[in-house]
ZADO-1210 file (C-alpha; in nm, 4 decimals, padded with zeros to 6 digits):
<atoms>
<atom x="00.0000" y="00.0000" z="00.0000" code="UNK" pos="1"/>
<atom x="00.2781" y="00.2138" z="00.0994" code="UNK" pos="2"/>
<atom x="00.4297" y="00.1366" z="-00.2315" code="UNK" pos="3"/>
<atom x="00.0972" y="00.2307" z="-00.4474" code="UNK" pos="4"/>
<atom x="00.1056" y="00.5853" z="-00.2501" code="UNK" pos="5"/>
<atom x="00.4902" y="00.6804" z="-00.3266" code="UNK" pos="6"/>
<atom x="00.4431" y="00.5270" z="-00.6860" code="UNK" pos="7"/>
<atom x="00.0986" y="00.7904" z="-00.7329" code="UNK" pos="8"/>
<atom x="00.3216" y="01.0573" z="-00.5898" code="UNK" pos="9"/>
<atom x="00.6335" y="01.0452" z="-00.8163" code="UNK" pos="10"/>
<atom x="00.4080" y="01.0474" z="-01.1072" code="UNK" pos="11"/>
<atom x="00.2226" y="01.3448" z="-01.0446" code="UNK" pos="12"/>
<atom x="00.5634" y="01.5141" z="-00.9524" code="UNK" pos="13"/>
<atom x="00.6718" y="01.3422" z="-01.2940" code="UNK" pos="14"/>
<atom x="00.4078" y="01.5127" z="-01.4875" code="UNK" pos="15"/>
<atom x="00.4146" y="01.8816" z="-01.3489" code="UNK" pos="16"/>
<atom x="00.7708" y="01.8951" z="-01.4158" code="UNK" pos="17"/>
<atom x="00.7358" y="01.7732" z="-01.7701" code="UNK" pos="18"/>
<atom x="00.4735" y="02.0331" z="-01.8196" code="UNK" pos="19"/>
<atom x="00.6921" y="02.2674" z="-01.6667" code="UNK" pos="20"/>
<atom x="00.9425" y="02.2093" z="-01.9115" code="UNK" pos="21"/>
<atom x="00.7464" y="02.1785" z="-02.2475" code="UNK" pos="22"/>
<atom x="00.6127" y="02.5238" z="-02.1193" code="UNK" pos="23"/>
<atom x="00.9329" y="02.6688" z="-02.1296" code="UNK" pos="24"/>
<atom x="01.0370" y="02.5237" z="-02.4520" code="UNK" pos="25"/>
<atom x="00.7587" y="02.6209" z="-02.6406" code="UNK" pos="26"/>
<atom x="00.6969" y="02.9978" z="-02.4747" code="UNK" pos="27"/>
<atom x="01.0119" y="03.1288" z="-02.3990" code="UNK" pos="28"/>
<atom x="00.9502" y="03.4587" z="-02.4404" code="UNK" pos="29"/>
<atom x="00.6404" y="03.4668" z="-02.2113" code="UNK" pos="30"/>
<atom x="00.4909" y="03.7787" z="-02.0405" code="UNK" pos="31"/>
<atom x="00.4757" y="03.7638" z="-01.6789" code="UNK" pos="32"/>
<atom x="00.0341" y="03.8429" z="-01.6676" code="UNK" pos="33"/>
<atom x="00.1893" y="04.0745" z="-01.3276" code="UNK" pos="34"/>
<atom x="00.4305" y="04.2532" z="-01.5168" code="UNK" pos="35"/>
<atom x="00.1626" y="04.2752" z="-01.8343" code="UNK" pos="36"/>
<atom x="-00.0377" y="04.4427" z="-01.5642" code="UNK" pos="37"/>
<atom x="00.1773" y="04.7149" z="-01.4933" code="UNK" pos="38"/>
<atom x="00.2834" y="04.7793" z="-01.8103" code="UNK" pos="39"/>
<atom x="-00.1118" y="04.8889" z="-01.9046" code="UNK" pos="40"/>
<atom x="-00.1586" y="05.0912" z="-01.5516" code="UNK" pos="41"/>
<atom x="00.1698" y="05.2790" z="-01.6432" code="UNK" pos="42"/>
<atom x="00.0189" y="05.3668" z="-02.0389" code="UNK" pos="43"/>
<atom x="-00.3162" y="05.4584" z="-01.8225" code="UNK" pos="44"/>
<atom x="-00.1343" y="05.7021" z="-01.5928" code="UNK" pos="45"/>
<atom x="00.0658" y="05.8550" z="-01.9113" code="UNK" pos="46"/>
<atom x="-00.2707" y="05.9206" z="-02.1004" code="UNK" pos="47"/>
<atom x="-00.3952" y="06.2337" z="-02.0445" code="UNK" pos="48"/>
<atom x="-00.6949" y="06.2907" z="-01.9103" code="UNK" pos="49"/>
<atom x="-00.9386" y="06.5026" z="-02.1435" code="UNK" pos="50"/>
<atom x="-01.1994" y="06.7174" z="-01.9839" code="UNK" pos="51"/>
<atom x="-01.4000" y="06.9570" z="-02.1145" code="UNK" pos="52"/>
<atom x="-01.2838" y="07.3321" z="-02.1815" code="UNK" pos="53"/>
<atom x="-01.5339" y="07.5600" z="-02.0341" code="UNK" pos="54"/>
<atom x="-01.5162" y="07.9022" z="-02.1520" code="UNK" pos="55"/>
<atom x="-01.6912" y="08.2198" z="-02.0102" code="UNK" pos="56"/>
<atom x="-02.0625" y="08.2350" z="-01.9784" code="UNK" pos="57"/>
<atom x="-02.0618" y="07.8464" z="-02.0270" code="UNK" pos="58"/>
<atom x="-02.0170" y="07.9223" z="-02.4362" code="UNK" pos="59"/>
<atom x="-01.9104" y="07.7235" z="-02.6754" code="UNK" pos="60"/>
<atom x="-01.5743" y="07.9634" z="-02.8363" code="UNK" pos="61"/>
<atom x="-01.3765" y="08.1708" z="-02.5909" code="UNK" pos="62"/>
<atom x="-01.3709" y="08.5271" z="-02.6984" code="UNK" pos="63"/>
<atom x="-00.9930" y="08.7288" z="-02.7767" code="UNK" pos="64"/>
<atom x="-00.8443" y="08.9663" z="-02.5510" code="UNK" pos="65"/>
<atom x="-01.0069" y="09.2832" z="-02.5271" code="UNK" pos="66"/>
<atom x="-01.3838" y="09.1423" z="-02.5862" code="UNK" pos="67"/>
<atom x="-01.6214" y="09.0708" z="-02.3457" code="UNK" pos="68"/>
<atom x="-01.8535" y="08.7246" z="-02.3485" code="UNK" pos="69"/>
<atom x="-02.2386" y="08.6834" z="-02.3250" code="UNK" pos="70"/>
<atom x="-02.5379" y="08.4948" z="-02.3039" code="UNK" pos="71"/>
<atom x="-02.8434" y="08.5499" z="-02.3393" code="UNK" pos="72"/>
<atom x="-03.1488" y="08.3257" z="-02.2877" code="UNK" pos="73"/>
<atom x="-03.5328" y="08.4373" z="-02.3289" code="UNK" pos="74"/>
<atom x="-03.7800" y="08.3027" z="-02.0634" code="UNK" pos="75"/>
<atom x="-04.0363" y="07.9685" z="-02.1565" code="UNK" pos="76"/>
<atom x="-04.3635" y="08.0353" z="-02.1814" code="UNK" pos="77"/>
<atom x="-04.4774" y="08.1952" z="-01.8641" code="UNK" pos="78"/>
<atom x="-04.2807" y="07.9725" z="-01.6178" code="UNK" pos="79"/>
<atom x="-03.8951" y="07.9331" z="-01.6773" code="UNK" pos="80"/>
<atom x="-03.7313" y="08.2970" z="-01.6389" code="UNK" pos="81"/>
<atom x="-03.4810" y="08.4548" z="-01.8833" code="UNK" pos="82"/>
<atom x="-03.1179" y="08.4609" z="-01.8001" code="UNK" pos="83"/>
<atom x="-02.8322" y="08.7016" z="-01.8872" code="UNK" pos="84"/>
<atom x="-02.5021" y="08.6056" z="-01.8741" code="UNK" pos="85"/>
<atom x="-02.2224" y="08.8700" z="-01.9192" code="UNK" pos="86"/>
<atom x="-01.8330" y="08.8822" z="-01.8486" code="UNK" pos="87"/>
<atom x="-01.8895" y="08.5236" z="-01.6788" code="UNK" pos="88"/>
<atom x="-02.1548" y="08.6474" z="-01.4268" code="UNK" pos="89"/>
<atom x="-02.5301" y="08.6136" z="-01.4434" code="UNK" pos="90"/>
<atom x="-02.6307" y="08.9073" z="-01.3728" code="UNK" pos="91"/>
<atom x="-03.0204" y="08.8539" z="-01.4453" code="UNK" pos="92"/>
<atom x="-03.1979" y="08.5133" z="-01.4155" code="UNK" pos="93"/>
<atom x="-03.4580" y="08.3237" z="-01.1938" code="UNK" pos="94"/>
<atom x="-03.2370" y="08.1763" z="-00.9384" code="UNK" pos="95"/>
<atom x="-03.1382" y="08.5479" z="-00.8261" code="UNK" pos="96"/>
<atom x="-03.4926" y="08.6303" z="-00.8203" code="UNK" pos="97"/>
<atom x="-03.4436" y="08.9945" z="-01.0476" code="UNK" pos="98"/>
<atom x="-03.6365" y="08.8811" z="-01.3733" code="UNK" pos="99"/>
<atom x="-04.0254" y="08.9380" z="-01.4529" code="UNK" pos="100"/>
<atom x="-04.2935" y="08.8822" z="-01.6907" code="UNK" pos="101"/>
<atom x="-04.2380" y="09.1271" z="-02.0011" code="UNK" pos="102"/>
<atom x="-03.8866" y="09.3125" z="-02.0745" code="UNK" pos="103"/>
<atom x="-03.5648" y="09.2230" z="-01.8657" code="UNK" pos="104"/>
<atom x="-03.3175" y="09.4236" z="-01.9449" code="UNK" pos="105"/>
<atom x="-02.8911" y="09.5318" z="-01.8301" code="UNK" pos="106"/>
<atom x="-02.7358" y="09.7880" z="-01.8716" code="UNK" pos="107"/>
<atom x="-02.3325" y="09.8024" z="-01.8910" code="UNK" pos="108"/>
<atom x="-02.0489" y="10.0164" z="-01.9238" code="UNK" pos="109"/>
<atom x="-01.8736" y="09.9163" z="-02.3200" code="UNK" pos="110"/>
<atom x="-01.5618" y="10.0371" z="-02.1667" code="UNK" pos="111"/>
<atom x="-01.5219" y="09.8159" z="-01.8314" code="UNK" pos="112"/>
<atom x="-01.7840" y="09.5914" z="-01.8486" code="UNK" pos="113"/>
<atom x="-01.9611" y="09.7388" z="-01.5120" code="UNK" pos="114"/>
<atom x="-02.2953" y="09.6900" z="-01.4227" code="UNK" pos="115"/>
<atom x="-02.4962" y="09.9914" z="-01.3941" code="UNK" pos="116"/>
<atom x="-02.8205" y="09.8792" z="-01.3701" code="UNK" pos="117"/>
<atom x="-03.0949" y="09.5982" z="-01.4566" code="UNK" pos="118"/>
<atom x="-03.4845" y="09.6297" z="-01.4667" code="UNK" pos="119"/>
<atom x="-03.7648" y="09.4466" z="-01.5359" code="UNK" pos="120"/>
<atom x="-04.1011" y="09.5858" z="-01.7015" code="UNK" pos="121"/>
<atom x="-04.4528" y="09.3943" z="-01.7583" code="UNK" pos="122"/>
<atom x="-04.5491" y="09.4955" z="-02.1085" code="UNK" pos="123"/>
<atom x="-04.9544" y="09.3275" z="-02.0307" code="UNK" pos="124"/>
<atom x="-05.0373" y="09.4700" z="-01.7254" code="UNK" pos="125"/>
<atom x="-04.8573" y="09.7880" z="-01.6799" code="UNK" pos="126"/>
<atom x="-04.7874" y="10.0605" z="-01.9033" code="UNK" pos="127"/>
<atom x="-04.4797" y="10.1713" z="-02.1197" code="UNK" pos="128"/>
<atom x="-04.3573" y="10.4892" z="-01.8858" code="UNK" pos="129"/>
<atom x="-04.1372" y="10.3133" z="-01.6462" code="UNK" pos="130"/>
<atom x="-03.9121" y="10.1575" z="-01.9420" code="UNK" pos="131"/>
<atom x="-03.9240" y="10.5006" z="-02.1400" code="UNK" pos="132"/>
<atom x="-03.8169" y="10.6531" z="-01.8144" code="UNK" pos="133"/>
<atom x="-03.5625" y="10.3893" z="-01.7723" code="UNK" pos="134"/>
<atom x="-03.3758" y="10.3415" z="-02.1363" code="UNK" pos="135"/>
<atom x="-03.4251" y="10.7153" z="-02.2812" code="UNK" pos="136"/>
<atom x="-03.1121" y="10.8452" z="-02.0455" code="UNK" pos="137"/>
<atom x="-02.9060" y="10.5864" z="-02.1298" code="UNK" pos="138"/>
<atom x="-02.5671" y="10.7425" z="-02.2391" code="UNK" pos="139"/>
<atom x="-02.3136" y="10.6541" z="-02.5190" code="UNK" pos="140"/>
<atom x="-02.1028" y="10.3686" z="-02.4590" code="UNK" pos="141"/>
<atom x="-02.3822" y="10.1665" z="-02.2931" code="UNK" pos="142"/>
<atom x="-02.4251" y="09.8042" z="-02.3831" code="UNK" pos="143"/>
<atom x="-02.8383" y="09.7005" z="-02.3728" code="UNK" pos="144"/>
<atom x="-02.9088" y="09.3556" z="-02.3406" code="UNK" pos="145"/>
<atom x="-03.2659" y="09.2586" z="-02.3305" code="UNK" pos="146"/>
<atom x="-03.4853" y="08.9048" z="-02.2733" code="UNK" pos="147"/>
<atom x="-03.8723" y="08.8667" z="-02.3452" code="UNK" pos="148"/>
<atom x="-04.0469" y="08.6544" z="-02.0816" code="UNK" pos="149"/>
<atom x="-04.4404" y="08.5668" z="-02.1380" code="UNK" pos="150"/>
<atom x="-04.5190" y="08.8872" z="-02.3379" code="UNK" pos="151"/>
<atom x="-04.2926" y="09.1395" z="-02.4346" code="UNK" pos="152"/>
<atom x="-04.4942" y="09.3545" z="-02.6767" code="UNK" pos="153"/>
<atom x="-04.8419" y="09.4240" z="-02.6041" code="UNK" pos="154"/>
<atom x="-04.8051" y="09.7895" z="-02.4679" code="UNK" pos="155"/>
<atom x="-04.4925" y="09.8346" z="-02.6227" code="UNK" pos="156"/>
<atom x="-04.5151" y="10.2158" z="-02.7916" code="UNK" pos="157"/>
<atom x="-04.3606" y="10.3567" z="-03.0806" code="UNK" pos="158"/>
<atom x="-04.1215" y="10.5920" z="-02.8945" code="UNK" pos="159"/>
<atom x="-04.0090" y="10.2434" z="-02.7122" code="UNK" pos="160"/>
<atom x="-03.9436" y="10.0503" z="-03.0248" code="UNK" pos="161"/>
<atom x="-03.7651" y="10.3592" z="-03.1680" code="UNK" pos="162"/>
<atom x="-03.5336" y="10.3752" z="-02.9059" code="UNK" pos="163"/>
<atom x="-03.4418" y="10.0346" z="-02.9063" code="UNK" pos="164"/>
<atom x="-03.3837" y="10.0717" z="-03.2902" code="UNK" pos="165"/>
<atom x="-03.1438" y="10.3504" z="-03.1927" code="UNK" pos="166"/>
<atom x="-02.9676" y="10.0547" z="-02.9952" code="UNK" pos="167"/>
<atom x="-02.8934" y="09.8569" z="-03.2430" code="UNK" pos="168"/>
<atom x="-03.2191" y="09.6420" z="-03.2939" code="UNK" pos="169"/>
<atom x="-03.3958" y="09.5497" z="-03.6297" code="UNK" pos="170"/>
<atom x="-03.7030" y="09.3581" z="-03.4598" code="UNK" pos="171"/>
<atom x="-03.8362" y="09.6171" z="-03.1820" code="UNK" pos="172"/>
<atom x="-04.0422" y="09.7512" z="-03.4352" code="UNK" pos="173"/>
<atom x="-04.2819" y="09.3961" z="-03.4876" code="UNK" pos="174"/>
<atom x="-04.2354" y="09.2862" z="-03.1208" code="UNK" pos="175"/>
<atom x="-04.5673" y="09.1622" z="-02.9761" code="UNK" pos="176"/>
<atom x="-04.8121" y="08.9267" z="-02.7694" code="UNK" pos="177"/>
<atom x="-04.5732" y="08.6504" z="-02.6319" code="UNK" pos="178"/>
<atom x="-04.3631" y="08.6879" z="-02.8999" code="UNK" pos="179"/>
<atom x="-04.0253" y="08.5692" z="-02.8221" code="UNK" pos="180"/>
<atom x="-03.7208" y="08.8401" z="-02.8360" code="UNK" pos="181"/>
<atom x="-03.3221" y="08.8334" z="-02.6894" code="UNK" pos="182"/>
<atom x="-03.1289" y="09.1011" z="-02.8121" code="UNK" pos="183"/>
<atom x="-02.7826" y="09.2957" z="-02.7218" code="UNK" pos="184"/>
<atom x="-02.7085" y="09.6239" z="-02.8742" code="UNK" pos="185"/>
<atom x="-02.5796" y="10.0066" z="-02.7290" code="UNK" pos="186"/>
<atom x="-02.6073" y="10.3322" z="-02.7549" code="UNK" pos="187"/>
<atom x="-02.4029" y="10.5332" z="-03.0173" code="UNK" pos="188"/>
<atom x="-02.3443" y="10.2342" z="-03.2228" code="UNK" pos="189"/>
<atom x="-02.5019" y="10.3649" z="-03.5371" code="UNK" pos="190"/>
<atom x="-02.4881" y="09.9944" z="-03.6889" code="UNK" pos="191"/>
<atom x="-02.7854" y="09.7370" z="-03.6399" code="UNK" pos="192"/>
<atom x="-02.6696" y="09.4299" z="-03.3927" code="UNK" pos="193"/>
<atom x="-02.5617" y="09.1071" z="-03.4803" code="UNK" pos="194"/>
<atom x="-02.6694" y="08.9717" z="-03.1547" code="UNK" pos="195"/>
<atom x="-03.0532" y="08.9988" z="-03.1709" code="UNK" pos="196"/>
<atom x="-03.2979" y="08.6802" z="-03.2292" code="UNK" pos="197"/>
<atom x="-03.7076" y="08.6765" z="-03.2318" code="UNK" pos="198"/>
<atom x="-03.9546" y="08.4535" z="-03.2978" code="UNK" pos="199"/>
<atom x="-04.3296" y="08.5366" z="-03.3467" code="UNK" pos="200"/>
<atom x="-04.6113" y="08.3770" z="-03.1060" code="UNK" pos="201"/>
<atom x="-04.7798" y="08.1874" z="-03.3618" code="UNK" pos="202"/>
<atom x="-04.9865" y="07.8623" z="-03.2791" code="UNK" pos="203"/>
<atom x="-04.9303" y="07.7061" z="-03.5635" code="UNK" pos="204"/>
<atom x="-04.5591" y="07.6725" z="-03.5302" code="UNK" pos="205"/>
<atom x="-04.5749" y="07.7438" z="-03.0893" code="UNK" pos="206"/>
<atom x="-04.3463" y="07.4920" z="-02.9455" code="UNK" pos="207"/>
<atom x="-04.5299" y="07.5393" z="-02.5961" code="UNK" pos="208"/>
<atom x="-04.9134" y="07.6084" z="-02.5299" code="UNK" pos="209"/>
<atom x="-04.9370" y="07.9662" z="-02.6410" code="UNK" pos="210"/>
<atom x="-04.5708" y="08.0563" z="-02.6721" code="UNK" pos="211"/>
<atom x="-04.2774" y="07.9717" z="-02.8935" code="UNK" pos="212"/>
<atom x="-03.9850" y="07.8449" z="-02.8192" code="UNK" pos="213"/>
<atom x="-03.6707" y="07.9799" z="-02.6447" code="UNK" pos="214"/>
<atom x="-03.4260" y="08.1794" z="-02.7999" code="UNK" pos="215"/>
<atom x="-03.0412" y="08.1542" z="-02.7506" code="UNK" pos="216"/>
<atom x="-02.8021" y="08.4002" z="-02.8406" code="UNK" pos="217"/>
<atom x="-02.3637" y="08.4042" z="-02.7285" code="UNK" pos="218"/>
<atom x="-02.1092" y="08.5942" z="-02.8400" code="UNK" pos="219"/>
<atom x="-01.8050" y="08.8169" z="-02.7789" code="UNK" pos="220"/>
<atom x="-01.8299" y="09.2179" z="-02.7680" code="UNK" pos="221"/>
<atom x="-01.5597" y="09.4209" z="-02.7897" code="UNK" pos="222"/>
<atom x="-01.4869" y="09.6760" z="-02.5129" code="UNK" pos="223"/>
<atom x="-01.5087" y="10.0858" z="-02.5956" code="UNK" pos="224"/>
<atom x="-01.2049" y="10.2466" z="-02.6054" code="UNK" pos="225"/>
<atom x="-01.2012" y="10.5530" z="-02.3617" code="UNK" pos="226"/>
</atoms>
């Protein structure tokens, strides 16, 4: 019996040692599967790890030296709020609770990109005089920016929309009912803008109940020489 055991045991010894050495015979060059490993965690740590660029205002370009970015977003329908985006700060939007049904508009300094003021004005249930009272002093060198929300246009005057043709804008003059309207011009410019977008309340082509869709506008505007 003892015999039968040691016999058993040499020939399994036997066998792993010939297996052993075909191995090596036939696969000399093998790869160690630890040293494989590393080899693949080094190339991972040497790869570079690609995240996305974001530029000011969240846009897609960045803008050169000397420019200023923006965004501008109209409101949705009567329950998502406009936004305005300028020099990488909102400075108008729901979450900081300054934007309103009608006309939300900023005005900044072209030469330093300052803040002066922002205001909103219902264009349904109030009348024009507190927006002529608040964009007829605006100076030269002042950037407007401007974003519809509900209904920018029903008591909208003439003296309003000729202003904010002065500005820059080509659409004031057909702004009304829930139409939708983003738009960035300035005073003195004497050009029309290239940064103005609207969209007429029509519900035939009304991608909500009643209103159209949002409008989107970005860009880069240079800053006023003193």
């Amino acid at each position: 019996m003892r015999c039968s055991a040691t016999i058993r045991v040499v020939l399994v010894l036997c066998t792993l040692i010939t297996t052993w050495y075909f191995a090596e015979t036939m696969y000399p060059n093998k790869v160690d599967m630890k040293s494989l490993k590393r080899i693949f965690d080094n190339i991972a740590e040497e790869e570079p790890t690609k995240k996305k660029v974001e530029f000011s205002c969240g846009n897609e370009k960045p803008c050169p030296d000397g420019y200023f970015a923006f965004r501008i977003i109209s409101g949705a329908g009567n329950v998502v709020g406009p936004s305005i985006c300028f020099d990488n700060t909102i400075i108008m939007s729901s979450v900081k609770n300054n934007v309103g049904r009608g006309l939300n508009i900023a005005l900044i300094n072209a030469s330093n990109g300052t803040l002066i003021k922002t205001g909103t004005f219902d264009m349904y249930f109030a009348d024009v005089k507190p927006l002529l009272e608040f964009i007829k002093p605006v100076k030269d060198g002042t950037l407007v920016l401007v974003a519809s929300y509900d209904d920018p246009g029903t008591n909208l005057n003439e003296e309003a929309r000729s202003l904010f043709k002065e500005f820059g804008s080509i659409h004031a003059k057909k702004v009304n009912f829930r139409d939708a309207w983003i738009f960035v011009g300035g005073k003195g410019i004497n050009a029309e803008s290239s940064f103005e977008q609207y969209l007429q309340n029509n519900k035939e082509t009304n991608k909500y109940d009643g209103w159209p869709e949002v409008l989107e506008v970005e860009g880069c505007i240079p800053k006023k020489s003193n």
